[in-house]
SERO-4910 file (N, C-alpha, C, O; in steps of 0.05 Angstrom, whole numbers):
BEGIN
 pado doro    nc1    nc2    nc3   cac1   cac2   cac3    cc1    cc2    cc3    oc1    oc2    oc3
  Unk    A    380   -227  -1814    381   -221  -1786    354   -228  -1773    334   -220  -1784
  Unk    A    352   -241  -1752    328   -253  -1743    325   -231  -1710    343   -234  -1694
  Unk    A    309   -217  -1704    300   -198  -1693    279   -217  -1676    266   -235  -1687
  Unk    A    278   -208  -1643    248   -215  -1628    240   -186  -1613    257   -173  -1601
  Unk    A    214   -179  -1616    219   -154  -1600    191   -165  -1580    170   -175  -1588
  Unk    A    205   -155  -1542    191   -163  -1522    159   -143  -1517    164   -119  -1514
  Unk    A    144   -147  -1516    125   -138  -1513    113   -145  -1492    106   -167  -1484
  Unk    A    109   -102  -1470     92   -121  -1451     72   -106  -1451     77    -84  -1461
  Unk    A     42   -111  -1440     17   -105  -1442     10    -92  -1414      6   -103  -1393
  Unk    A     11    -58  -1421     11    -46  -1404     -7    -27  -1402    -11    -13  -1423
  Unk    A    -24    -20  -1373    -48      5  -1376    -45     31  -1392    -28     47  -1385
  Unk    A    -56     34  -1406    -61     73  -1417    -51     80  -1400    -53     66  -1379
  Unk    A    -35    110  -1398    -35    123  -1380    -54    145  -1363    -53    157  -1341
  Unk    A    -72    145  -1384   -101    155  -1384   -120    134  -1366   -143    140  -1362
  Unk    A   -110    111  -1357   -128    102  -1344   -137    101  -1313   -116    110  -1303
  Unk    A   -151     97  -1297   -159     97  -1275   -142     75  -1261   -147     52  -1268
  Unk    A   -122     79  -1241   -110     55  -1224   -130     48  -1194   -135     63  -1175
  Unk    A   -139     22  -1199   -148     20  -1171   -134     -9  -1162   -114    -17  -1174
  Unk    A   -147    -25  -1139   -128    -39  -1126   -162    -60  -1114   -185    -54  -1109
  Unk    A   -149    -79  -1115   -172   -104  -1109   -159   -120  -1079   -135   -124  -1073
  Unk    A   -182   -124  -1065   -170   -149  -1046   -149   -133  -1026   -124   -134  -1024
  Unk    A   -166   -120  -1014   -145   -106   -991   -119    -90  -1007   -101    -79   -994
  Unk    A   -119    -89  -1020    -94    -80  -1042    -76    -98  -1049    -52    -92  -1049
  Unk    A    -84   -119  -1055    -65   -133  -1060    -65   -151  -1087    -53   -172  -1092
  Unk    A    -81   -138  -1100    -93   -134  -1128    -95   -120  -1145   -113   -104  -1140
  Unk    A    -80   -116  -1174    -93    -96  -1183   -122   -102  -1201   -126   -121  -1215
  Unk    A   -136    -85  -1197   -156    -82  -1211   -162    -81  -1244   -160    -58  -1252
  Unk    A   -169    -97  -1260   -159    -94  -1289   -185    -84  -1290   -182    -67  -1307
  Unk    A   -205    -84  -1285   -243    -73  -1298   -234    -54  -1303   -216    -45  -1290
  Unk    A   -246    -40  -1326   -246    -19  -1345   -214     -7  -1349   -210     18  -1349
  Unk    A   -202    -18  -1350   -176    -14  -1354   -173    -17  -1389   -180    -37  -1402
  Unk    A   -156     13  -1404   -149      6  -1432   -122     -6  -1426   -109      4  -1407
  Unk    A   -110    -32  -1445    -86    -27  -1446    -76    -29  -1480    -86    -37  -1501
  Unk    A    -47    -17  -1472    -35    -18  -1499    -10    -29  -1501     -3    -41  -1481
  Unk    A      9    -27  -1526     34    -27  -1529     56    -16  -1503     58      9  -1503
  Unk    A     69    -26  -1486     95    -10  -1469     98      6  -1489     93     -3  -1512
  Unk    A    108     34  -1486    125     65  -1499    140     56  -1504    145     57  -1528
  Unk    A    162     36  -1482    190     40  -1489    190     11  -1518    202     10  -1540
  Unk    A    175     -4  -1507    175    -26  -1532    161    -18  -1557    158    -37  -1572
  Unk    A    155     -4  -1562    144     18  -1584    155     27  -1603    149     27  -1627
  Unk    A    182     39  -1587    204     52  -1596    220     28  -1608    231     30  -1630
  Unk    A    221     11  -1596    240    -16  -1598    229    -28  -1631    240    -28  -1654
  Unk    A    199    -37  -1617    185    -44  -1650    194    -28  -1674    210    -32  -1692
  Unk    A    181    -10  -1667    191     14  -1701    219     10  -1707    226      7  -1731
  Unk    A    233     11  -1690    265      4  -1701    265    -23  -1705    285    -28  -1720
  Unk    A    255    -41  -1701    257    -66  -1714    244    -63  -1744    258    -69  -1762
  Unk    A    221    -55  -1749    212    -45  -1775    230    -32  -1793    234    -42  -1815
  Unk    A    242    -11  -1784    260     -8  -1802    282    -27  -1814    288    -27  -1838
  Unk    A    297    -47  -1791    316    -67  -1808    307    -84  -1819    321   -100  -1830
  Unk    A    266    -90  -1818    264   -103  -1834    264   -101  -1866    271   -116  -1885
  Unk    A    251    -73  -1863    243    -57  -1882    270    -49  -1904    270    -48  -1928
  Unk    A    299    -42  -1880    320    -41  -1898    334    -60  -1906    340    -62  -1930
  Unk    A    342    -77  -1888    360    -95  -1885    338   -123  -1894    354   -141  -1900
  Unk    A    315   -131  -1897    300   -153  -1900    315   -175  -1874    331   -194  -1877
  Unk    A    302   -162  -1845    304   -178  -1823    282   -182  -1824    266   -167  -1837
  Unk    A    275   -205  -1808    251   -226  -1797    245   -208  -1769    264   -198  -1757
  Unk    A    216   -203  -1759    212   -193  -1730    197   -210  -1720    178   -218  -1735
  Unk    A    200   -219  -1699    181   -239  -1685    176   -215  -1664    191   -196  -1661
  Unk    A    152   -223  -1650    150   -211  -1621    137   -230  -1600    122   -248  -1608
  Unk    A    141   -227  -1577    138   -237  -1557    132   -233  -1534    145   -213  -1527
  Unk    A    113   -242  -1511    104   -234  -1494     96   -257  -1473     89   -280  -1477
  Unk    A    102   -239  -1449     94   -264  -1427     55   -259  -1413     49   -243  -1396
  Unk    A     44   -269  -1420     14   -261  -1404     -6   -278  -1415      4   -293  -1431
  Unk    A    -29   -281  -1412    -55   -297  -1403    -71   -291  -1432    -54   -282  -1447
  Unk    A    -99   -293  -1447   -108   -294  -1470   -106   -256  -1475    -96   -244  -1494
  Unk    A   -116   -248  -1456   -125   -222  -1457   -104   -202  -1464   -111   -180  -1472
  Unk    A    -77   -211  -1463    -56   -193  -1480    -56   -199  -1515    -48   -184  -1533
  Unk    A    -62   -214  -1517    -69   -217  -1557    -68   -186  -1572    -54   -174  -1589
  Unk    A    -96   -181  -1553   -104   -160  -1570    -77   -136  -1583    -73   -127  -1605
  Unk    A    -59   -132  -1552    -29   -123  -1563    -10   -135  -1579      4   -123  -1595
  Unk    A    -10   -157  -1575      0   -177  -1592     -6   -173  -1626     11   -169  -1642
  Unk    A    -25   -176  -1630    -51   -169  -1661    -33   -142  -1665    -17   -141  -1684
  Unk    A    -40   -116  -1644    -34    -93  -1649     -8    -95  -1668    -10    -85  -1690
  Unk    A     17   -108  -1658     46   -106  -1662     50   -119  -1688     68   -111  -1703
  Unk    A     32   -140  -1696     31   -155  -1722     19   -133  -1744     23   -129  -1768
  Unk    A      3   -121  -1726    -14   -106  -1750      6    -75  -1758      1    -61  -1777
  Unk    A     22    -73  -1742     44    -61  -1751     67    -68  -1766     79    -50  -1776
  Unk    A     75    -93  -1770     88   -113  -1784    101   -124  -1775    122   -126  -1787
  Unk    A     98   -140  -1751    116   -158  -1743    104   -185  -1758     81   -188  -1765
  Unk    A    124   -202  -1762    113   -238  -1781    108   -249  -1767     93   -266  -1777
  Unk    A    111   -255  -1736    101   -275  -1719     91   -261  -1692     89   -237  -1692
  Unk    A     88   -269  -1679     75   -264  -1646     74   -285  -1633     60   -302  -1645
  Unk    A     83   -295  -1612     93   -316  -1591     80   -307  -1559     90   -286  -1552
  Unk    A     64   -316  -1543     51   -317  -1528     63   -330  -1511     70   -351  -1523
  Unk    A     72   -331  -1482     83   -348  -1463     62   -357  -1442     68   -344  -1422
  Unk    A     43   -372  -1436     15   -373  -1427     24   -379  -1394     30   -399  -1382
  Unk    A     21   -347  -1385     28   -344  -1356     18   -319  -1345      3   -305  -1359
  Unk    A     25   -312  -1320     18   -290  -1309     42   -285  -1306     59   -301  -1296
  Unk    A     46   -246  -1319     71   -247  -1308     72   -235  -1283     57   -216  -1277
  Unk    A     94   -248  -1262     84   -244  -1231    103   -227  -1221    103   -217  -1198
  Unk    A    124   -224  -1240    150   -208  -1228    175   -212  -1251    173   -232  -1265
  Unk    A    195   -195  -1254    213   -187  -1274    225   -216  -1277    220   -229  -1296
  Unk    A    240   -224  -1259    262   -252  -1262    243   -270  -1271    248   -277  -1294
  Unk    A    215   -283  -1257    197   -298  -1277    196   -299  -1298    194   -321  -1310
  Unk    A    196   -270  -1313    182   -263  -1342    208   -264  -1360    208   -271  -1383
  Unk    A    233   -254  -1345    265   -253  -1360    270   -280  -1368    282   -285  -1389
  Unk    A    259   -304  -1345    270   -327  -1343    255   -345  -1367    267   -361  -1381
  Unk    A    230   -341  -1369    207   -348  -1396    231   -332  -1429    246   -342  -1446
  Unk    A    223   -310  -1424    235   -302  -1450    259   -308  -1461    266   -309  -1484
  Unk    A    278   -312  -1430    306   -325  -1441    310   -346  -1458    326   -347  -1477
  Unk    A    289   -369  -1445    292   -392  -1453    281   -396  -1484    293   -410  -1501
  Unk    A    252   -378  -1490    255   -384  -1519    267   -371  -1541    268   -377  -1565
  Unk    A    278   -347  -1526    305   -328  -1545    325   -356  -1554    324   -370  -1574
  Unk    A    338   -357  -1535    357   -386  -1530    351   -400  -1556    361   -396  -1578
  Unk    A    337   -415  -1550    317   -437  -1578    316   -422  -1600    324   -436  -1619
  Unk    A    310   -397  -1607    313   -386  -1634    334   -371  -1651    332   -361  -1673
  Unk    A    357   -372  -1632    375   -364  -1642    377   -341  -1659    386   -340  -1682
  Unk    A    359   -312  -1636    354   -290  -1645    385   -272  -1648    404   -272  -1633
  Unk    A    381   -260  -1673    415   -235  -1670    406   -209  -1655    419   -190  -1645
  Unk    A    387   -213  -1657    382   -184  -1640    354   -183  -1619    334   -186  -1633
  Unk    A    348   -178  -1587    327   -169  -1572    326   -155  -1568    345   -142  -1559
  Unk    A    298   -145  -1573    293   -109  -1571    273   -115  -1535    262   -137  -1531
  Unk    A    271   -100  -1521    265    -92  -1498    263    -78  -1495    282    -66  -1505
  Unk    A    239    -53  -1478    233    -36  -1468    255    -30  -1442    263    -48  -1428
  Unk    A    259    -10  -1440    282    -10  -1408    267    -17  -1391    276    -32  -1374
  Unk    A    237     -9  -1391    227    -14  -1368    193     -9  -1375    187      6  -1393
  Unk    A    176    -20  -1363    150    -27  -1365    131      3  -1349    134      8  -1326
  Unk    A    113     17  -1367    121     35  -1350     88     32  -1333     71     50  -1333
  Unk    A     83      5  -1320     54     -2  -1299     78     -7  -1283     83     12  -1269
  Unk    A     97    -29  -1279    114    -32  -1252    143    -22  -1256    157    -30  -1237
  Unk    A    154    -11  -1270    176      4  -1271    191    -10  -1262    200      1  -1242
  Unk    A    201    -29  -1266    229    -53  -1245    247    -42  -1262    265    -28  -1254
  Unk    A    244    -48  -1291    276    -42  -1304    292    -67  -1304    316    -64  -1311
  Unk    A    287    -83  -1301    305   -109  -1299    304   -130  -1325    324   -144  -1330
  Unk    A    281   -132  -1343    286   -155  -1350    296   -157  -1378    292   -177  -1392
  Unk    A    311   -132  -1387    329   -129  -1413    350   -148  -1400    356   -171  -1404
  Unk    A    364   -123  -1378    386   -141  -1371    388   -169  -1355    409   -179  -1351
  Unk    A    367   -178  -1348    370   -208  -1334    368   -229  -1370    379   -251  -1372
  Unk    A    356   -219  -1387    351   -239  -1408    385   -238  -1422    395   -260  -1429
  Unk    A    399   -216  -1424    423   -217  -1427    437   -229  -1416    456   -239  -1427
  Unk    A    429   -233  -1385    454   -242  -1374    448   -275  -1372    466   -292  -1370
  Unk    A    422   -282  -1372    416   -305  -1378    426   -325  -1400    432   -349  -1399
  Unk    A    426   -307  -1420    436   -317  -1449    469   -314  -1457    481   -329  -1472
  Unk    A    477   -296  -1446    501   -291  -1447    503   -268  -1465    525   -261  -1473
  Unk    A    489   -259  -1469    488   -242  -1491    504   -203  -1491    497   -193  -1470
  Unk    A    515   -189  -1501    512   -167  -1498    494   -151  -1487    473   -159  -1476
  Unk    A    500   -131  -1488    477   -118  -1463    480    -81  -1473    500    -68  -1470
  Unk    A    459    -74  -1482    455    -39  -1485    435    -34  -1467    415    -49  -1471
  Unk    A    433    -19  -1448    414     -6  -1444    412     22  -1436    431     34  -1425
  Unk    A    381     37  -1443    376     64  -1441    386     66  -1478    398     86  -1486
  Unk    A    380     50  -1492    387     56  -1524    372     75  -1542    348     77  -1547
  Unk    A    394     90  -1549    378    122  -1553    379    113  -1586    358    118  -1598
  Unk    A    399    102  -1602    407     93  -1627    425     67  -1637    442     56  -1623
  Unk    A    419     60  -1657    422     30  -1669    434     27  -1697    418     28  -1715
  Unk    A    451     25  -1702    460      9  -1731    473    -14  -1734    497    -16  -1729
  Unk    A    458    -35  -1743    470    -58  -1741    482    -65  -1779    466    -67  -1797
  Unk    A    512    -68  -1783    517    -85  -1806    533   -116  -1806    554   -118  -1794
  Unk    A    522   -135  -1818    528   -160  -1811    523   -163  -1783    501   -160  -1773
  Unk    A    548   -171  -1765    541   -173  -1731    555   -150  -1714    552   -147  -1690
  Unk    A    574   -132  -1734    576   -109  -1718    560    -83  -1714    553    -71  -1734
  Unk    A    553    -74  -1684    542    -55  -1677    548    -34  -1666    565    -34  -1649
  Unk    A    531     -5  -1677    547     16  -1669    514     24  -1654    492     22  -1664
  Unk    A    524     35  -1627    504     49  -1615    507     59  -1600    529     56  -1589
  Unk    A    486     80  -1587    493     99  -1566    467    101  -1538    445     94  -1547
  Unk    A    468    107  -1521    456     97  -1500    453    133  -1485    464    155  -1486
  Unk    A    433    121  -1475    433    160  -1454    444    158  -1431    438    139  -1417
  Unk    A    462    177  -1424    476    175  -1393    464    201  -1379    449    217  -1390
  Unk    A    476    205  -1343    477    217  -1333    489    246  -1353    513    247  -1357
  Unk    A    473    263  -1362    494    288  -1377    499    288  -1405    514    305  -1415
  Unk    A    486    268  -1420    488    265  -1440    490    239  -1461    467    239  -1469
  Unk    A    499    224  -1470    508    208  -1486    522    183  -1495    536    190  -1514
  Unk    A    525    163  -1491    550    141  -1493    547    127  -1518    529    112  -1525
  Unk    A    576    137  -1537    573    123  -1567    586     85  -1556    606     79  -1543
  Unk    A    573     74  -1564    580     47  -1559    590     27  -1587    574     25  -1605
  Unk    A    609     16  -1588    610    -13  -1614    610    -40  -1601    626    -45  -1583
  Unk    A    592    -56  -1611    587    -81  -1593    583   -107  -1624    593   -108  -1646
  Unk    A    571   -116  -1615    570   -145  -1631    545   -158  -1627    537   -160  -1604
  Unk    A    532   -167  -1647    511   -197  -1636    512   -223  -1628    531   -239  -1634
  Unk    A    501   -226  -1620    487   -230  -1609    478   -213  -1580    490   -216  -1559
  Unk    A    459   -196  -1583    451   -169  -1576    428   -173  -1556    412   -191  -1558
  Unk    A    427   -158  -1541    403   -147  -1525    403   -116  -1519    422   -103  -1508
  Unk    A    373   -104  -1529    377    -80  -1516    350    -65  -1502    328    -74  -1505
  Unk    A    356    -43  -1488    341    -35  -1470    327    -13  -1490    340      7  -1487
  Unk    A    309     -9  -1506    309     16  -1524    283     33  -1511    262     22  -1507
  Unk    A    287     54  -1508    271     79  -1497    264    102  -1513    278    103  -1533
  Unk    A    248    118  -1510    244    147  -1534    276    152  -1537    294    147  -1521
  Unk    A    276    164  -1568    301    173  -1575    302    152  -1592    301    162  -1614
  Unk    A    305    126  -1594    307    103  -1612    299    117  -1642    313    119  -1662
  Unk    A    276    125  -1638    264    133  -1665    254    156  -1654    258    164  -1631
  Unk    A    232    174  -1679    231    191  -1665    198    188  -1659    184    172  -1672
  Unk    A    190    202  -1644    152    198  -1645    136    194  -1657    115    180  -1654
  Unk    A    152    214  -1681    126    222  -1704    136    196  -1725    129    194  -1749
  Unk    A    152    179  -1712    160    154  -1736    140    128  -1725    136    106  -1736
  Unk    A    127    138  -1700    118    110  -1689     84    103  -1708     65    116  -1715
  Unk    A     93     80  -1707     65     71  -1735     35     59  -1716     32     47  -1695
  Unk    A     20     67  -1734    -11     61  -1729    -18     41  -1748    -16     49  -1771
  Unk    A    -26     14  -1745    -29     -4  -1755    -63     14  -1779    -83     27  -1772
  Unk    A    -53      6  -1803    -63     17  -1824    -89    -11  -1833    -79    -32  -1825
  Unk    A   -118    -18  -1847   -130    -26  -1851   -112    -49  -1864   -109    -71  -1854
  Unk    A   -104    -43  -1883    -87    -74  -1895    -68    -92  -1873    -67   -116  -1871
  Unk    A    -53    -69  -1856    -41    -80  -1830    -54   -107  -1821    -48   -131  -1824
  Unk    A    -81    -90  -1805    -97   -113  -1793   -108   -129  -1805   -110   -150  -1791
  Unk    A   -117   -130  -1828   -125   -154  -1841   -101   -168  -1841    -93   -180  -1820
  Unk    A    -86   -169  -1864    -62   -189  -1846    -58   -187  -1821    -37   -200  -1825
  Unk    A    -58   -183  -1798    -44   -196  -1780    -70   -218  -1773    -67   -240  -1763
  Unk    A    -86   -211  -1779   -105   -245  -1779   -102   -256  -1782   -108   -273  -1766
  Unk    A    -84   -266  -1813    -67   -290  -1819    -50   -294  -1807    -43   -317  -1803
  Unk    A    -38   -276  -1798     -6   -288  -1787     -8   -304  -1762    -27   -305  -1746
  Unk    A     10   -315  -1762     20   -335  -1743     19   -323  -1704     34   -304  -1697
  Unk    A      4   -334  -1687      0   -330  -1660      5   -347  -1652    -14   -364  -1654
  Unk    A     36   -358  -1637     36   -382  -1617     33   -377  -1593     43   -360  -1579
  Unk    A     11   -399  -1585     17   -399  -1549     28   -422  -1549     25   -443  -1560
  Unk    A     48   -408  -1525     70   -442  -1513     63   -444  -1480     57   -425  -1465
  Unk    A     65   -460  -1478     78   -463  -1441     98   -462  -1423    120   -473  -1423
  Unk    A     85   -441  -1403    113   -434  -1394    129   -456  -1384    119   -478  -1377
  Unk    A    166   -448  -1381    176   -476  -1375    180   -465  -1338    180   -443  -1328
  Unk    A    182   -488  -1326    183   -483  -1300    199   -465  -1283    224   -467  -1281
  Unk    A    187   -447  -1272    215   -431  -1264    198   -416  -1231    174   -416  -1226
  Unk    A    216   -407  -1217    210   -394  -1188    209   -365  -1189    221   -353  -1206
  Unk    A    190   -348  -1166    185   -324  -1163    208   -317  -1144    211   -330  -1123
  Unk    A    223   -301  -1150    249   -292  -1127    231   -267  -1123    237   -262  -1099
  Unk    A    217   -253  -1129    206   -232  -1110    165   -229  -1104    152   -237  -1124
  Unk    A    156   -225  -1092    127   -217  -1086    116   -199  -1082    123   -189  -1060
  Unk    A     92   -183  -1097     84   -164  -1087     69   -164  -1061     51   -181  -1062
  Unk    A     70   -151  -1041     57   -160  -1019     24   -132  -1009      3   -134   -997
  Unk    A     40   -109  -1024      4    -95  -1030     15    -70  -1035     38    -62  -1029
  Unk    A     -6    -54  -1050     -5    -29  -1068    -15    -11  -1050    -32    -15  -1033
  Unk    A     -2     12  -1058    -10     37  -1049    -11     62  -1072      4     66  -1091
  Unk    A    -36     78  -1063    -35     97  -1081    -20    117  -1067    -14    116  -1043
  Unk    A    -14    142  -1091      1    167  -1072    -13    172  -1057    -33    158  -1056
  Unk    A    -10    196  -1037    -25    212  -1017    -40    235  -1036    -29    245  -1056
  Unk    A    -63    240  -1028    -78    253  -1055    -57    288  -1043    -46    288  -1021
  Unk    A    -56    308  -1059    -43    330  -1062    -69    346  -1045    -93    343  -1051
  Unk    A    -57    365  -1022    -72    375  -1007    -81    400  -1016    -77    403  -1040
  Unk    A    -96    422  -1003   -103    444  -1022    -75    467  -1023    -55    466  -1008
  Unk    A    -78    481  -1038    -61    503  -1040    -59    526  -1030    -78    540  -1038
  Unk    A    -38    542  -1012    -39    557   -991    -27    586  -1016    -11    587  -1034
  Unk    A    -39    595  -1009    -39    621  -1027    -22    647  -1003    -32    653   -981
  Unk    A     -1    657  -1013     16    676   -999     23    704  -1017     32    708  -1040
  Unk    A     17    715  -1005     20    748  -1018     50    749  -1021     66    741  -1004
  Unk    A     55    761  -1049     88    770  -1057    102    784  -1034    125    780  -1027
  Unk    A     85    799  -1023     98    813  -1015    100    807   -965    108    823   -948
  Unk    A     89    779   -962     90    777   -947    114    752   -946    108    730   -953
  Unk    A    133    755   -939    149    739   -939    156    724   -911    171    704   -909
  Unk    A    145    738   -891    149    728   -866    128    702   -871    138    681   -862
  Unk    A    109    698   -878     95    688   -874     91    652   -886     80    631   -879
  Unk    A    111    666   -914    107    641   -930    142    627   -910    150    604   -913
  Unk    A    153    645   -896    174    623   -889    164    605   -862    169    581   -857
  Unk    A    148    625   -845    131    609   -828    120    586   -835    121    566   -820
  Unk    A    110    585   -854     87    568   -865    105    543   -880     96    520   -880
  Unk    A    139    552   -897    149    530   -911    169    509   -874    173    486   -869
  Unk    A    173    531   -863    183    524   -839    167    500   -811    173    480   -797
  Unk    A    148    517   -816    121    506   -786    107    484   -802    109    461   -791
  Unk    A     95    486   -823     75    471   -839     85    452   -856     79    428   -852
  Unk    A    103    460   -876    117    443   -892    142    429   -887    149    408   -896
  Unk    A    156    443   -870    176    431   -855    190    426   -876    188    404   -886
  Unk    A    202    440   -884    228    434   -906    246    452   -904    262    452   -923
  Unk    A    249    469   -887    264    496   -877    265    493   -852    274    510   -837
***
């Protein structure tokens, strides 16, 4: 079974967001980044069918030199290859439309995908690489068993749960729940030394159009101070959720 799992290179959540150029930039200076969460979850379950099943994991990513370092990270966890798409990614259909095309060419049985990236949260480009390819489609994938090309899996809904049976040629959206936390791996000293050897392609992206633009960022509204109301004054706090807060 030949496995690609999408990797995208995303801020710590611990990090400082600022905004460059009138806002219409983000700011990367002193910015950590790491592995996407949800492609995390995705990886480690690829580990496992390699580990059980002896599947191949490639991983892949759309961005500029400076994502490697995540790239390295994912090898040094055990993926066999790492594939680089040498671009900026500028928006979801751009980056779906890159990864489709060299899924396509490798004649992967299974894409692992994060549901969603959690710096721009679109959510789109599990299912555009699906629908691009023709492929099946899971997403919100809470669990996975793949034997030969039939698949049994289950997805999180509104309320609970959806047991699913599908087939490969596969794409899925995988999120926490895939595995469990305490399964997710820390690339160990022997890790990283191999992933030195291993194989890092950069390709070129193939030509494709931006269908959407960011046009400028905003931070929230900073949280105002806190109005402190006695238990026992209740006229006051409805005044105050009524006159002030206006939600009453």
């Amino acid at each position: 079974m030949k496995i690609i799992v999408c990797i995208s290179h995303v801020p710590d959540t611990t990090s400082k967001i600022n905004f460059t150029e009138e806002d219409t930039k983000f700011d990367r200076n002193g910015v950590q980044f790491v592995i996407n969460p949800n492609d995390e979850f995705g990886l480690t379950r690829a580990m496992w069918f390699k580990e059980k099943q002896g599947a191949s994991v490639d991983v892949i990513n759309v961005g500029l030199s400076d994502t490697e370092s995540t790239l390295r990270k994912a090898l040094a966890i055990g993926a066999d290859k790492a594939i680089r798409i040498d671009m900026i990614p500028e928006n979801g259909y751009n980056v779906a439309t890159q990864l489709a095309s060299y899924i396509k060419n490798g004649n992967y049985d299974l894409v692992i995908a994060g549901r969603e990236s959690i710096d721009y949260n679109g959510g789109m480009v599990p299912g555009m690489i699906a629908a691009l390819n023709n492929s099946n489609f899971i997403n919100n994938c809470i669990s996975l068993e793949i034997d030969g090309t039939n698949v049994t899996a289950a997805r999180e809904i509104d309320g609970g749960r959806e047991n699913i049976e599908s087939s490969t040629p596969l794409v899925i959206g995988a999120q926490k729940g895939l595995v469990e936390e305490s399964d997710l791996r820390i690339p160990n000293m022997r890790g990283i030394m191999m992933a030195r050897k291993k194989q890092l392609e950069v390709i070129p992206p193939i030509e494709s159009t931006n269908q959407t633009n960011s046009i400028k960022f905003e931070k929230p509204i900073p949280k105002g101070e806190v109005t402190l109301v006695s238990p026992d004054n209740l006229d006051e706090l409805i005044n105050l959720l009524h006159n002030e807060a206006k939600v009453i």
